[in-house]
N, C-alpha and C positions, 0 to 999 in steps of 0.2 A: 403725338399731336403737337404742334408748334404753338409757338404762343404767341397771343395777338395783343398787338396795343388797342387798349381801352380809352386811353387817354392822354392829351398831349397838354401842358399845359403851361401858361407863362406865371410865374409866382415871384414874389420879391423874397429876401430875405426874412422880414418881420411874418410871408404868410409862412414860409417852411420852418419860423420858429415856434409860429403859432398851432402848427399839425402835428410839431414833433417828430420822431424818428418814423413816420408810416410811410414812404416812399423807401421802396428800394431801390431805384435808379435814379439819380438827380443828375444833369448835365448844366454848366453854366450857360449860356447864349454863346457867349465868346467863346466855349471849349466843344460845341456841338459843330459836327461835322455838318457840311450842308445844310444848316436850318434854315437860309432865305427858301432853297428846294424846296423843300418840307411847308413851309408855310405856302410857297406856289401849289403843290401838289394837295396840301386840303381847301385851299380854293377853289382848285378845280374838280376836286372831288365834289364838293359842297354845290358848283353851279351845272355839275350833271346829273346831281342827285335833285335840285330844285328844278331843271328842263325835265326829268323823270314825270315829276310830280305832276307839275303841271299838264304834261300829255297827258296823265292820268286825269284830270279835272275836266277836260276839254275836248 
């Protein structure tokens, strides 16, 4: 079973000192491959999952 990302998320310094070692994958901004992509691709995830909805309301 492959595994799926739960969570993308943007954190400073001060919050991943404050979490402690609990992430097992941390990338910098600058060391992330295609992150503007990635942040395009949950936007647009996000406004086809909000056009879903709304057809469902209406």
């Amino acid at each position: 079973m492959p595994e799926h990302i739960v969570a993308i998320g943007l954190l400073t310094r001060r919050d991943l000192d404050l979490l402690g070692p609990t992430f097992d994958r941390i990338w910098p901004v600058e060391e992330a491959p295609n992150f503007s992509e990635l942040l395009h691709a949950i936007d647009d995830a996000d406004r086809k999952l909000e056009r879903k909805r709304e057809g469902k309301r209406g």
